[in-house]
NUPA-893511 format. One record per residue (C-alpha): x, y, z. Coordinates in steps of 0.001 Angstrom, whole numbers, plus 500000, padded with zeros to 6 digits. Example, Ala and Ser with C-alpha at 12.3 -4.5 7.8 and 13.67 -1.06 7.14 Angstrom:
2
512300495500507800/513670498940507140/
END
This chain:
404
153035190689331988/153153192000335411/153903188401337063/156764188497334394/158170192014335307/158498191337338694/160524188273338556/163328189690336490/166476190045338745/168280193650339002/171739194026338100/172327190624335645/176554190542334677/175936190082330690/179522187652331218/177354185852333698/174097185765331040/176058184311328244/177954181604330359/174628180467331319/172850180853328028/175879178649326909/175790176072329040/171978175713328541/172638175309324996/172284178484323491/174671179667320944/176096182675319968/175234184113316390/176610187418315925/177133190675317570/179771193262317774/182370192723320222/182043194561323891/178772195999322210/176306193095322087/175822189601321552/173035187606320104/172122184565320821/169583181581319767/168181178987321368/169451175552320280/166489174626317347/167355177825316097/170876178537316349/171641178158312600/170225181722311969/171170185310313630/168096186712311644/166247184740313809/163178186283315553/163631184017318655/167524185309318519/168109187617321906/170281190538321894/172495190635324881/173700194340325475/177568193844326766/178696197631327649/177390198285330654/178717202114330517/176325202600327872/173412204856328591/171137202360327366/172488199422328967/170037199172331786/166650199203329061/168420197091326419/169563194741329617/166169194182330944/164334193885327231/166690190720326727/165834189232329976/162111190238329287/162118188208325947/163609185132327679/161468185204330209/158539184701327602/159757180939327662/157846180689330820/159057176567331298/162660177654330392/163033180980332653/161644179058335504/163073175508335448/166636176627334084/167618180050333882/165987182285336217/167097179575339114/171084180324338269/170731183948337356/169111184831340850/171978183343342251/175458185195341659/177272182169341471/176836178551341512/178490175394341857/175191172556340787/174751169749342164/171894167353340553/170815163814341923/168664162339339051/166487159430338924/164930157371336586/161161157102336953/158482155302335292/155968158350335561/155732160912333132/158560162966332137/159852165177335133/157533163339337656/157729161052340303/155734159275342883/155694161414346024/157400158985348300/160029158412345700/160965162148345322/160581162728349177/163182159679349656/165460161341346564/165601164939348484/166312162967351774/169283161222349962/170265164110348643/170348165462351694/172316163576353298/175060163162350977/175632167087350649/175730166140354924/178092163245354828/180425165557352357/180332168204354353/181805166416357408/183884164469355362/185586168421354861/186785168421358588/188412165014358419/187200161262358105/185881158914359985/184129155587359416/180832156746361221/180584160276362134/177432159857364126/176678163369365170/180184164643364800/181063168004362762/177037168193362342/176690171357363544/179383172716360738/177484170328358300/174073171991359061/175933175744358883/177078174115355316/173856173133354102/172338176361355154/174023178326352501/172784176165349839/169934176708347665/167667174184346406/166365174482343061/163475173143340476/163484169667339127/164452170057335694/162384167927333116/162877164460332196/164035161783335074/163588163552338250/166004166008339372/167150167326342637/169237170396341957/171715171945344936/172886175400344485/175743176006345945/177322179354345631/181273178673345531/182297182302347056/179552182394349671/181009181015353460/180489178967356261/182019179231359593/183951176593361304/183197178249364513/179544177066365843/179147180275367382/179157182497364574/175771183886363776/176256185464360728/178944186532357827/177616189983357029/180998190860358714/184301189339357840/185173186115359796/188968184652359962/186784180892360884/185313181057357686/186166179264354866/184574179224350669/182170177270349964/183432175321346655/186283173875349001/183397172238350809/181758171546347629/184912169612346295/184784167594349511/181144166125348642/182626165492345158/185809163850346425/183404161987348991/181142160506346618/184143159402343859/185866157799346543/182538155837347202/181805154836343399/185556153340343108/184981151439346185/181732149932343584/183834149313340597/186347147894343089/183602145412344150/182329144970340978/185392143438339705/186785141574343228/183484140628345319/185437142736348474/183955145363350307/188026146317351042/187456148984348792/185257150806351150/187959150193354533/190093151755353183/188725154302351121/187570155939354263/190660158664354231/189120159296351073/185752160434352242/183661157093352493/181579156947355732/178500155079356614/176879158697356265/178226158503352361/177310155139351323/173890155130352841/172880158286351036/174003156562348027/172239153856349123/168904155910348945/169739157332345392/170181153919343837/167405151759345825/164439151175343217/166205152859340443/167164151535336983/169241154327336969/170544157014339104/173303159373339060/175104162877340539/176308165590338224/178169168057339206/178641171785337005/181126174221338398/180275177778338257/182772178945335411/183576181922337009/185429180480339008/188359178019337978/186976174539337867/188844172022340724/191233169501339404/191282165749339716/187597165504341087/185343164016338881/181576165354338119/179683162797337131/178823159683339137/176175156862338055/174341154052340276/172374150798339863/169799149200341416/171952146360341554/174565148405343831/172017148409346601/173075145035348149/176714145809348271/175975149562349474/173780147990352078/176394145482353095/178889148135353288/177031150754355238/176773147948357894/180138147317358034/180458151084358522/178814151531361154/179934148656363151/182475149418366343/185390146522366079/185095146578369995/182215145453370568/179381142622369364/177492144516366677/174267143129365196/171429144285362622/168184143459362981/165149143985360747/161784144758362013/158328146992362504/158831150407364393/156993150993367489/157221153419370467/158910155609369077/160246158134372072/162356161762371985/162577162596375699/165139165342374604/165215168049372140/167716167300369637/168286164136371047/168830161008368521/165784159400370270/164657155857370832/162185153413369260/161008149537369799/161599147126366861/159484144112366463/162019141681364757/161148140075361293/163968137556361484/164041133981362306/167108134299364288/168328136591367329/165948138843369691/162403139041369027/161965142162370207/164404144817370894/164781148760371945/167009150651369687/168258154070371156/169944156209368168/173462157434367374/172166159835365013/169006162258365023/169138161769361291/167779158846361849/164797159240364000/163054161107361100/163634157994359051/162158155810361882/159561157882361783/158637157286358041/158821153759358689/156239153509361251/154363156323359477/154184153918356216/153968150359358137/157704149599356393/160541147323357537/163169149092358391/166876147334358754/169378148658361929/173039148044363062/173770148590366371/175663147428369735/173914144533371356/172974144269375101/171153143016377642/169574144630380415/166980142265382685/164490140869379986/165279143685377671/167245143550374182/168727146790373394/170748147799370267/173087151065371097/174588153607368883/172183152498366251/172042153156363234/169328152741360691/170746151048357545/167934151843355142/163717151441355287/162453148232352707/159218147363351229/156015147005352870/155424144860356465/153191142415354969/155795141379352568/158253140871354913/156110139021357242/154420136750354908/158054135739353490/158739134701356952/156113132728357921/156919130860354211/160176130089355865/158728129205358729/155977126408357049/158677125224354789/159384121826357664/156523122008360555/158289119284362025/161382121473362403/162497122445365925/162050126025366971/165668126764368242/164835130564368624/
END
């Protein structure tokens, strides 16, 4: 009982309580209006005699307001599973806007393999990132621009419990809390004229990501990645559409829902639901490397093994070798990073012996291949795979002429 007592939150707005209880599927079964409220959870929500029922005290001028207040979030937090997967999350929070990235997975309800759910948060991740810049205008590869506000952005959001069933990533993301768009500002305790709300931000990601799945349907039904060109004003970006790309890889099904905190007034014309296949990972790869390419200048993308891997700076995007899988172009190349986002995912490749796919700016310096502003596309499956599919393609005519 102790444990319990100590993780109910002071000063709960009943308004607050029953918007919650509401949305969670609790219903409303009698009360007295401005007095109290009772409610029942949804197998029980056909009687207010219920014993489950909870009475929510609504007059907060009331001497007893503050006992009455905390015996109703006592009894809910009884439902140990329910007050710490669902409501205790959004209650300690003011205000939230929720974002959840779900994915099917063949484990147990609300499980997942570890590397799957690590991979899930990264993509997650990443597309709150990719949104985030997206706010202070778009571009077609950001690289490291705007990161900085990006990072200040993600900073103020709160990430919660997976919530049963296909794996959940939730992102709390309290829509009156702020973020400066000055990269010197160390804190909001005081009031800033750089800063701006957070749902504004939060409507970007949204805007970002429905931009990206009608570029899909636009594919779906043409076979053009012209769709993602030009939905770039819109918020696509390499950074976008690879984050998708990590949501939908090795999923059946995956998808991003958004809820808007209701006390505030939802936005309009942004949608708040957004599902992926596993069979939108070719054309999300496809387009991420057209992305990331610079016009200017011959751009390649090799796939490989990760080796000497190198960070001579601190915060630098760092540099790695790549032992090419392909039958055609460089055998061996350096790659030396755009983006430190994507040394960590170097990293996991050569951590996990995977192939790992990257775009970048071809040259050649003495008897060295390098790739600049790179990019890493996305990680694949296993070395030995790879390898032993290319040695198949290499045995398939032994007569054949090596012409690289």
């Amino acid at each position: 009982m102790d444990e319990i007592e100590t993780a109910i939150p002071a000063n709960v707005d009943p308004n607050r309580l029953r918007v919650v209880l509401k949305d969670l599927g609790w219903q409303n079964v009698g009360g007295r209006e401005g007095i109290y409220a009772r409610y029942s959870p949804p197998q029980n929500a056909g009687s207010s005699q219920d014993a489950s029922s909870v009475l929510i005290p609504l007059d907060q001028s009331a001497v007893d307001y503050p006992r009455l207040m905390h015996s109703a979030l006592l009894q809910l937090a009884q439902r140990r599973d329910f007050w710490a997967r669902s409501l205790y999350p959004r209650l300690a929070l003011s205000a939230s806007d929720e974002f959840r990235f779900r994915k099917d997975s063949s484990a147990p309800s609300g499980l997942i393999s570890w590397r799957s759910g690590e991979r899930l948060i990264e993509s997650a991740r990443r597309t709150l990132l990719a949104g985030a810049k997206y706010y202070l205008g778009p571009e077609r590869h950001f690289v490291n621009r705007h990161g900085r506000f990006a990072s200040r952005y993600l900073d103020r959001v709160m990430m919660g419990q997976s919530a049963p069933g296909s794996y959940i990533v939730t992102a709390l993301a309290p829509p009156d809390d702020q973020v400066s768009l000055k990269p010197t500002a160390d804190s909001l305790s005081s009031w800033d004229p750089g800063a701006i709300r957070l749902r504004t931000v939060n409507e970007a990601v949204a805007h970002a990501v429905g931009a990206t799945v009608e570029a899909l349907d636009h594919y779906r039904s043409s076979g053009s990645l012209a769709g993602f060109e030009s939905g770039v004003t819109d918020g696509i970006s390499y950074e976008m559409t690879n984050a998708i790309l990590g949501i939908a890889t090795n999923a059946d099904e995956a998808d991003i829902t958004i809820e808007w905190d209701k006390a505030s007034p939802p936005p309009t014309g942004v949608d708040s639901h957004f599902e992926f296949r596993a069979t939108d990972v070719p054309t999300l790869t496809q387009a991420a490397i057209r992305l990331a390419e610079d016009q200017k200048t011959m751009q390649i993308s090799v796939t490989g093994r990760v080796h000497l891997l190198a960070k001579k700076q601190a915060g630098g995007a760092g540099v790695f070798g790549l032992d090419s899988l392909q039958s055609a172009g460089p055998r061996k190349v350096r790659v030396r990073l755009a983006d430190d986002e994507d040394y960590h995912e170097a990293i996991r490749a050569h951590e996990e012996d995977l192939a790992i796919q990257v775009s970048g700016r071809l040259e050649k310096e003495g008897n060295l291949s390098w790739l600049y502003d790179a990019t890493v596309i996305r990680t694949l499956g296993p070395l030995d795979e790879y390898e032993s599919s290319r040695r198949m393609r290499q045995e398939v005519s032994p007569d054949q002429i090596e012409m690289f």
